[in-house]
C-alpha positions in Angstrom: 0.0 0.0 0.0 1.6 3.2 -1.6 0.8 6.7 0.2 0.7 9.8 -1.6 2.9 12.8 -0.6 -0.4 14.2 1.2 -0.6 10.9 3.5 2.7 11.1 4.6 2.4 14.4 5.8 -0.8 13.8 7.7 0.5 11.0 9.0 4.0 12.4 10.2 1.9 15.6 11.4 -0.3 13.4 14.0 3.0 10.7 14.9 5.4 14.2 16.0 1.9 16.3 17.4 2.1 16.4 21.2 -0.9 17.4 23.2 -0.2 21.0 25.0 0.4 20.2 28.8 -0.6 23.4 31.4 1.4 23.4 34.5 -1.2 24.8 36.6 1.5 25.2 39.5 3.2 28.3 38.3 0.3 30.0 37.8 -1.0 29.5 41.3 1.9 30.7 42.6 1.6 33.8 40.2 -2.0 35.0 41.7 -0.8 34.3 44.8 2.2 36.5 44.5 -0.2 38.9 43.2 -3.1 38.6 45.4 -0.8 39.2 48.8 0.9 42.3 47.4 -2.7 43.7 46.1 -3.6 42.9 49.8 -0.3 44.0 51.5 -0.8 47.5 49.3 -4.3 48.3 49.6 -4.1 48.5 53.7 -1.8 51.3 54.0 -4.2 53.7 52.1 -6.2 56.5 53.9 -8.9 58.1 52.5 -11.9 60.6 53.4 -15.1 60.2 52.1 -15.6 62.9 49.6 -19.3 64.0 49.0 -19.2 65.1 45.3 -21.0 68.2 46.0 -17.8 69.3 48.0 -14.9 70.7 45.4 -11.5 70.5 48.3 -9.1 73.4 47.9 -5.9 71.7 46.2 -2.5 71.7 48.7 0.9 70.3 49.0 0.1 68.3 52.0 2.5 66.0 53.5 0.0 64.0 56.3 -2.4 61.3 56.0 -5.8 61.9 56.7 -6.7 60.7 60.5 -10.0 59.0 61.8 -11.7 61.7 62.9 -15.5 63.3 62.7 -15.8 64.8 59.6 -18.2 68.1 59.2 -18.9 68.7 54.9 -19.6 72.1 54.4 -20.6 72.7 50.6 -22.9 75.7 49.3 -25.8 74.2 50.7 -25.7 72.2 53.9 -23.5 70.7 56.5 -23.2 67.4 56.9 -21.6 65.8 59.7 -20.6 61.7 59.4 -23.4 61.8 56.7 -26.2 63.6 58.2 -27.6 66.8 57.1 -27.5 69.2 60.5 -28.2 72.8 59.3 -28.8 74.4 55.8 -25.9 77.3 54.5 -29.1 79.2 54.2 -30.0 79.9 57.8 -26.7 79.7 59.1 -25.5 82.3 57.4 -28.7 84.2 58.2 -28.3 83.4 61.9 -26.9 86.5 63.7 -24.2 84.5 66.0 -21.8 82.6 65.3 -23.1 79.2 67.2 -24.8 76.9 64.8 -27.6 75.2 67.3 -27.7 71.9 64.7 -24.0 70.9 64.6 -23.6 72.4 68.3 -26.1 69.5 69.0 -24.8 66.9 66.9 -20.9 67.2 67.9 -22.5 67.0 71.8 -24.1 64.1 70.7 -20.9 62.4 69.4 -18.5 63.7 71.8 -20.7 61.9 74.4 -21.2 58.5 72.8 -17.7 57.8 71.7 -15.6 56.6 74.7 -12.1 56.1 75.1 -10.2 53.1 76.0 -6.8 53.7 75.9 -5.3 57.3 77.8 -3.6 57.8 74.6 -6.3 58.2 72.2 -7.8 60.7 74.4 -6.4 63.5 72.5 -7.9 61.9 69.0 -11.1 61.9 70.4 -11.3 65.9 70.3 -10.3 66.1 66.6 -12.2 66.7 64.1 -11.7 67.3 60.1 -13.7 69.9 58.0 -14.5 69.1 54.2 -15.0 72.7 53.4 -15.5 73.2 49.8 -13.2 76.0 48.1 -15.9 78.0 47.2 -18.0 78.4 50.7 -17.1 81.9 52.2 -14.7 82.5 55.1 -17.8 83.6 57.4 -19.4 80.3 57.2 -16.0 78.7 57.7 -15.2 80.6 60.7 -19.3 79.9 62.2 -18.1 76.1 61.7 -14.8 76.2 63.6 -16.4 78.4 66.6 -19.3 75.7 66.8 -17.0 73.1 66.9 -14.5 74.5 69.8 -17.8 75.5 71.5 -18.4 71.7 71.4 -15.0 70.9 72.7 -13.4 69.8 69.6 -10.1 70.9 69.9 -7.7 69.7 67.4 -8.8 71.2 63.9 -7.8 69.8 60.2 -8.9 70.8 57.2 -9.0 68.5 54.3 -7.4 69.1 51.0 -6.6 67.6 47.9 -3.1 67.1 47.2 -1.6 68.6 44.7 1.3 67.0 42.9 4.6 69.0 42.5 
């Protein structure tokens, strides 16, 4: 039995093919390279919660946002931890410079968070203030009195870094 030309190349073709063996070891060991240095870099970040109707003045800041209370003062409210507690409106049309609604609310956390540690006393007085860029100083300035008046001693503003 004769074979043509085409035969014989079928034929060598299936005798030299070898089936395609995976070595499914390396690539475990590949995802979980990669899965414990996604893991290992995603727990040193630090980030505030930014409301989008807040637009943070731009800075060259060096520190990393602490765990604090933080107040969001855009153009139409204040929000503190997520909770509407006084409109721009009637603050600003207030004559004092006490806002009754945060006053209430920053009384209301001071007195439910408790410390464990003398340490973290300290932390428990601070307090960061999402102002947006465009708010005037006034309303600014009625926000930090309110929050002093509540005890709140150590004040940061939050910005958005800038890069050089």
């Amino acid at each position: 039995m004769t074979l043509t030309p085409l035969q014989k190349r079928a034929e060598r073709k299936a005798r030299n093919h070898q089936g395609l063996d995976m070595n499914l070891v390396s690539l475990i060991d590949i995802f979980t390279i990669l899965i414990f240095f996604l893991l290992s870099s995603a727990t040193g970040v630090e980030l505030l919660p930014s409301p989008k109707a807040v637009k943070l003045p731009e800075s060259f800041a060096d520190k990393s946002p602490k765990e604090t209370i933080i107040v969001a003062v855009n153009a139409e409210e204040i929000i503190v931890d997520g909770r509407k507690v006084a409109s721009v409106a009637e603050v600003m049309a207030a004559k004092g410079d006490l806002i009754p609604g945060l006053k209430a609310e920053l009384d209301l956390l001071n007195s439910t968070r408790q410390v464990v540690l003398e340490k973290n006393k300290e932390q428990t007085k601070a307090i960061t203030i999402m102002g947006d860029k465009d708010i005037p100083y006034q309303l600014l300035r009625k926000v930090m009195y309110t929050s002093a008046r509540a005890n709140f001693s150590d004040v940061s503003f939050a910005v958005r870094r800038k890069d050089a």
